[in-house]
MIDOSE-1310 file (N, C-alpha, C; in nm, 2 decimals, decimal comma, always signed):
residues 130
xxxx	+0,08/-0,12/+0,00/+0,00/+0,00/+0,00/+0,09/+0,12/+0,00; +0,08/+0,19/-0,13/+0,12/+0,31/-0,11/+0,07/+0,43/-0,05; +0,16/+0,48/+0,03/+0,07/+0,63/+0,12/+0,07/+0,78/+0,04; +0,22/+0,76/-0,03/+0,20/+0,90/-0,08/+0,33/+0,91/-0,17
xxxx	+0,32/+1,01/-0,23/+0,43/+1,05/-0,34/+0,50/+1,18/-0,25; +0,64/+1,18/-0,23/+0,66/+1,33/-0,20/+0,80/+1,34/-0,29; +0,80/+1,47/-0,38/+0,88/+1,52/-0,46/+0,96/+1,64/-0,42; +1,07/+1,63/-0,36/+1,15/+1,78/-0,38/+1,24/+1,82/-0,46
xxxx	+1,24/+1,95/-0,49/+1,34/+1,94/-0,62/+1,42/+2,14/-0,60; +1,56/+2,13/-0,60/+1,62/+2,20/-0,63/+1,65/+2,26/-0,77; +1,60/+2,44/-0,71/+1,62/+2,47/-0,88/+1,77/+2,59/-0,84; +1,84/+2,60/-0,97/+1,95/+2,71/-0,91/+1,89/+2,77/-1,05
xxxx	+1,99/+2,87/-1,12/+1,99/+2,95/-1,20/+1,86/+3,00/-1,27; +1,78/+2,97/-1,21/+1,63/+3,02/-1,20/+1,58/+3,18/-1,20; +1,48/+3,22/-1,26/+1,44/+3,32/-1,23/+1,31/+3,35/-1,14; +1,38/+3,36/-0,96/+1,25/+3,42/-0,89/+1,26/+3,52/-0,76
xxxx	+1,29/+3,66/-0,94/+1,28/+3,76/-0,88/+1,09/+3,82/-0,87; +1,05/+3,74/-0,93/+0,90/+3,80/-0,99/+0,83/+3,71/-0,86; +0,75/+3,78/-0,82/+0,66/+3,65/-0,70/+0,50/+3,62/-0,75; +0,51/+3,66/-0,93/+0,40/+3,61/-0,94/+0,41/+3,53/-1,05
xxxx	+0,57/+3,50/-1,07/+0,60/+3,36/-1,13/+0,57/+3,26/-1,02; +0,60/+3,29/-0,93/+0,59/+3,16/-0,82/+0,40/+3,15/-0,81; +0,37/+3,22/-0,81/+0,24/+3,20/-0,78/+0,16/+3,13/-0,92; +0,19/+3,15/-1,04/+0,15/+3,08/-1,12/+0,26/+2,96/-1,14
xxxx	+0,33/+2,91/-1,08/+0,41/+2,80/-1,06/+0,33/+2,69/-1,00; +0,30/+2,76/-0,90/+0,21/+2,70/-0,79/+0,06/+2,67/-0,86; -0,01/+2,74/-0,90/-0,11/+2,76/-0,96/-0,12/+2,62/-1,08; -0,02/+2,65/-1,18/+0,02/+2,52/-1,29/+0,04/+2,43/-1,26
xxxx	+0,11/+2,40/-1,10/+0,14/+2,24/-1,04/+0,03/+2,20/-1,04; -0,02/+2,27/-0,94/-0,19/+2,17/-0,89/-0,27/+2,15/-1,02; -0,28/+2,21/-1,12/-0,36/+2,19/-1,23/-0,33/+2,08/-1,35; -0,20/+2,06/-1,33/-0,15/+2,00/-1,41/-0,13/+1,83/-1,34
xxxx	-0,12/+1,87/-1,21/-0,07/+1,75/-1,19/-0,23/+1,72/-1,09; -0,37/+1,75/-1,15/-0,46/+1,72/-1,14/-0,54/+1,70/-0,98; -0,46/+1,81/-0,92/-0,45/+1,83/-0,74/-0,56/+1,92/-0,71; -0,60/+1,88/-0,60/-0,77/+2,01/-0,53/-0,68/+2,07/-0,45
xxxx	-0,70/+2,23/-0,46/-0,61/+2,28/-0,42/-0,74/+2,41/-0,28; -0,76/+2,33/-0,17/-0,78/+2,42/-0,06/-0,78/+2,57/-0,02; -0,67/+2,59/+0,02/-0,62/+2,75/+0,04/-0,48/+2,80/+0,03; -0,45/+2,89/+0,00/-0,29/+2,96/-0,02/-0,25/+3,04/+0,09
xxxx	-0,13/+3,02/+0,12/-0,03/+3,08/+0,23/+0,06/+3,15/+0,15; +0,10/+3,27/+0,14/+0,26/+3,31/+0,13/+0,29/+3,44/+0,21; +0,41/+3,42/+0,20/+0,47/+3,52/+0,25/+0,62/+3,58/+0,20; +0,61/+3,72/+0,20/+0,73/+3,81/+0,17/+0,84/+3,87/+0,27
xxxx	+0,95/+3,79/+0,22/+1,06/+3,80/+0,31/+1,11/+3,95/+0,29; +1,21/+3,97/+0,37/+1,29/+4,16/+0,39/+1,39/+4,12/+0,36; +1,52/+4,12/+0,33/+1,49/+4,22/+0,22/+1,41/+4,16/+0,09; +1,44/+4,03/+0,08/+1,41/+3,95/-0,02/+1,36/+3,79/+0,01
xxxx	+1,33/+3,73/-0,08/+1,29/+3,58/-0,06/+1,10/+3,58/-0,05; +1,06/+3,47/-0,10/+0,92/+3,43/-0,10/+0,90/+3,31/-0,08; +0,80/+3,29/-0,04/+0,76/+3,14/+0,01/+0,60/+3,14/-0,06; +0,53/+3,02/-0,10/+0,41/+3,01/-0,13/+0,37/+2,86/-0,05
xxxx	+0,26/+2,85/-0,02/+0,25/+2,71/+0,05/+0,10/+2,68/+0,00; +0,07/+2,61/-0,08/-0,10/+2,52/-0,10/-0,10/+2,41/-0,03; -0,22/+2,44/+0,05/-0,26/+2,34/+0,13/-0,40/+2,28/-0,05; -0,34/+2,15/-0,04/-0,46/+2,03/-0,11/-0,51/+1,92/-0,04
xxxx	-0,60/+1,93/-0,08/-0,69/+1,83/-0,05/-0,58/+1,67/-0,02; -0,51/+1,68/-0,08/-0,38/+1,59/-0,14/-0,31/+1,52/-0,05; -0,28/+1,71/+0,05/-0,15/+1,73/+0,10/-0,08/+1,86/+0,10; +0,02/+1,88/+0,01/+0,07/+2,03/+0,00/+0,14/+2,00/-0,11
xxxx	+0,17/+2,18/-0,17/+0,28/+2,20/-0,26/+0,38/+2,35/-0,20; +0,48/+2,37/-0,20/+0,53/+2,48/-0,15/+0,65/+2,50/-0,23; +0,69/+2,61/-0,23/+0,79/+2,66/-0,33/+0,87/+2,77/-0,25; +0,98/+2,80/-0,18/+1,07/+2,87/-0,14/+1,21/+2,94/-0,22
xxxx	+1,20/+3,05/-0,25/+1,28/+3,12/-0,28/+1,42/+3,16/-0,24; +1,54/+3,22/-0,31/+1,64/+3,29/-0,29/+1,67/+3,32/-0,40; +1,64/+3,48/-0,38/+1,63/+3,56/-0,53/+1,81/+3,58/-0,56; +1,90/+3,63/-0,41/+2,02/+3,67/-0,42/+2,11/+3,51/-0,47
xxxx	+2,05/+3,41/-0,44/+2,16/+3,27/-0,52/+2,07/+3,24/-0,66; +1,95/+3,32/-0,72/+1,86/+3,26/-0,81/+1,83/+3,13/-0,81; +1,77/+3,14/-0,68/+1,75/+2,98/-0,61/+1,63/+2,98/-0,56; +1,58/+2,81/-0,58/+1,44/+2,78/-0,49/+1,41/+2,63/-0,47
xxxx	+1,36/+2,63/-0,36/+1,31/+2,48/-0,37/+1,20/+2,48/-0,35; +1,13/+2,33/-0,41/+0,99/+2,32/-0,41/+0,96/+2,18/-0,41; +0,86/+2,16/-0,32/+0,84/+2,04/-0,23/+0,65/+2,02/-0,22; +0,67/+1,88/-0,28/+0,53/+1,83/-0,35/+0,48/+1,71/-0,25
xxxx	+0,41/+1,66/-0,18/+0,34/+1,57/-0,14/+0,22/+1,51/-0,17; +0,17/+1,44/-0,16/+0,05/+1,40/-0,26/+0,02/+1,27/-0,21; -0,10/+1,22/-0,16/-0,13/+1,09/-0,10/-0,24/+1,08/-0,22; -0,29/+1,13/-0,29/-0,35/+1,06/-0,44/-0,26/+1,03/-0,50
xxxx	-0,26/+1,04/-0,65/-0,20/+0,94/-0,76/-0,06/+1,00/-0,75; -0,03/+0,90/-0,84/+0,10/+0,90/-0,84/+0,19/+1,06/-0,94; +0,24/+1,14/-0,91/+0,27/+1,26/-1,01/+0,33/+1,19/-1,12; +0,31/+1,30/-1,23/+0,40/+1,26/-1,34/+0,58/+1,36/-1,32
xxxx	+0,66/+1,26/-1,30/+0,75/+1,36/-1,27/+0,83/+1,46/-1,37; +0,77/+1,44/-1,53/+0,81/+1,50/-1,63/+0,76/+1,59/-1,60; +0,63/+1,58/-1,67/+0,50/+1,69/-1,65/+0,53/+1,82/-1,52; +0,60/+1,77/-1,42/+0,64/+1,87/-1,28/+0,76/+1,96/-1,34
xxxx	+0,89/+1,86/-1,43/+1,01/+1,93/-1,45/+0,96/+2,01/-1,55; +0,88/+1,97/-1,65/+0,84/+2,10/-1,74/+0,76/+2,23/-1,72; +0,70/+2,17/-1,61/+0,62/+2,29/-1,55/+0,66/+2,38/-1,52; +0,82/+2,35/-1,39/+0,92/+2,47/-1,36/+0,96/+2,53/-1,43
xxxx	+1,03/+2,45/-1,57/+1,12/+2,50/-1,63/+1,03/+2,61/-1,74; +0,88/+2,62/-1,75/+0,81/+2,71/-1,81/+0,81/+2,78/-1,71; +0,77/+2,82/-1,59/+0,75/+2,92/-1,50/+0,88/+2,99/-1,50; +1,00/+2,87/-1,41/+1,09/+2,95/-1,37/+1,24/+2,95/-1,39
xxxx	+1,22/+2,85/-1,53/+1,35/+2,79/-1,61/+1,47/+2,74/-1,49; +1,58/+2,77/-1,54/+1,69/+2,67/-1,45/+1,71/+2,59/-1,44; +1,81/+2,54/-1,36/+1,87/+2,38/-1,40/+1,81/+2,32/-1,25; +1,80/+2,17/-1,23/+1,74/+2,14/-1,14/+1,80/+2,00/-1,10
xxxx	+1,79/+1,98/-0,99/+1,81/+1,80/-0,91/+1,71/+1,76/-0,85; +1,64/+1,66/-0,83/+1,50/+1,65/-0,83/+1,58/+1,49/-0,74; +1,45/+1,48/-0,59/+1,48/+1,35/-0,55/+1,34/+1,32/-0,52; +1,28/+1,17/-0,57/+1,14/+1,14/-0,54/+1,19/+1,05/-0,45
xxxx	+1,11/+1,06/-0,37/+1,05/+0,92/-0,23/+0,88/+0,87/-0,26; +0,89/+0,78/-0,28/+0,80/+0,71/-0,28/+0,78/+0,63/-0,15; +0,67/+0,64/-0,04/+0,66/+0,58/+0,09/+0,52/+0,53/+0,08; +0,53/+0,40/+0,19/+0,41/+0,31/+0,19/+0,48/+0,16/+0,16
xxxx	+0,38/+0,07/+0,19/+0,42/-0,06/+0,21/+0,54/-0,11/+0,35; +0,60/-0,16/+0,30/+0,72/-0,26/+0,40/+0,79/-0,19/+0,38; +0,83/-0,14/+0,25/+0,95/-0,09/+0,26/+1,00/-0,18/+0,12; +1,01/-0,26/+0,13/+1,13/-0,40/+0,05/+1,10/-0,37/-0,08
xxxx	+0,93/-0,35/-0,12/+0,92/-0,37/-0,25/+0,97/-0,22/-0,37; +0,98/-0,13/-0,27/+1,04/+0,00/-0,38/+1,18/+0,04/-0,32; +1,22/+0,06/-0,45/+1,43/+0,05/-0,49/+1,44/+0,19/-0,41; +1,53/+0,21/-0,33/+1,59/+0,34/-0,25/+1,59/+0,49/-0,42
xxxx	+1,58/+0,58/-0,35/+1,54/+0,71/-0,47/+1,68/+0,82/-0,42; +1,76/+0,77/-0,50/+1,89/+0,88/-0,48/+1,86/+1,00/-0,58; +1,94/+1,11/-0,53/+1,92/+1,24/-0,59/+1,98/+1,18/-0,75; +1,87/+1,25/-0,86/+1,90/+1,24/-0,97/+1,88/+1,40/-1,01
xxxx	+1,94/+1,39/-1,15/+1,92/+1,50/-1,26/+1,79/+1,44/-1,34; +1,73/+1,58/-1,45/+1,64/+1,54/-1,48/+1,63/+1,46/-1,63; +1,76/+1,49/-1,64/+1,77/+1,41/-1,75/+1,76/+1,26/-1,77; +1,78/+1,23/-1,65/+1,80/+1,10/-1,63/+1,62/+1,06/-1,61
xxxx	+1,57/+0,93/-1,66/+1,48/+0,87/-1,65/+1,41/+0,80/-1,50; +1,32/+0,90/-1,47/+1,27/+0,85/-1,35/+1,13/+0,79/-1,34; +1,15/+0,67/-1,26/+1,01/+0,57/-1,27/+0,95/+0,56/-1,13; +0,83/+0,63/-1,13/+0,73/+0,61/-1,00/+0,63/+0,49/-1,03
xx	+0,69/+0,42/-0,90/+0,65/+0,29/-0,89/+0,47/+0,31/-0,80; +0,39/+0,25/-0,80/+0,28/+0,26/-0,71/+0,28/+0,11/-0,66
């Protein structure tokens, strides 16, 4: 029995100076990746930096910024289906371009039956098991 999908993913050379890239980031995840999306949290850092947090029906999606390294991470959980983890890398890379390291965990069962999820690149081919 699987419990949930949770995806985090490092983006560097990104652009998020705009905070309402992030918010149609956020916006395009849950739609795309066919998520009920509850209520929105964010908040604006001093001098800089943004955070967005969707509570779903799901779980969450959240997206954290650092505009001064052109950096952000963003971290997906989801106890529905399984994400598509293309469909996520291309989503970023339309909102907020950049290069990215992406690590999925897949949790649920024993344990035994899904292979350990080391940090990969996106180029590399990743398979979510249910």
């Amino acid at each position: 029995m699987r419990l949930g999908t949770h995806i985090l993913i490092d983006c560097k050379l990104c652009n998020v100076e705009n905070n309402e890239r992030l918010e149609e980031l956020v916006t395009k995840l849950v739609e795309r990746c066919e998520l009920t999306e509850l209520s929105r949290v964010r908040h604006e850092f001093s001098p800089q930096g943004y955070t967005v947090v969707a509570l779903l029906s799901e779980s969450h999606v959240s997206c954290h910024t650092w505009p001064e390294k052109s950096a952000a991470c963003i971290d997906i959980f989801t106890c529905g289906p399984v994400l598509d983890v293309i469909c996520v890398k291309n989503t970023i890379e339309e909102c907020i371009g950049g290069t990215s390291n992406l690590k999925v965990e897949i949790r649920g069962g024993n344990g035994d039956e899904l292979p350990p999820w080391p940090r990969r690149r996106w180029r590399e081919k990743i398979y979510c098991r249910t």
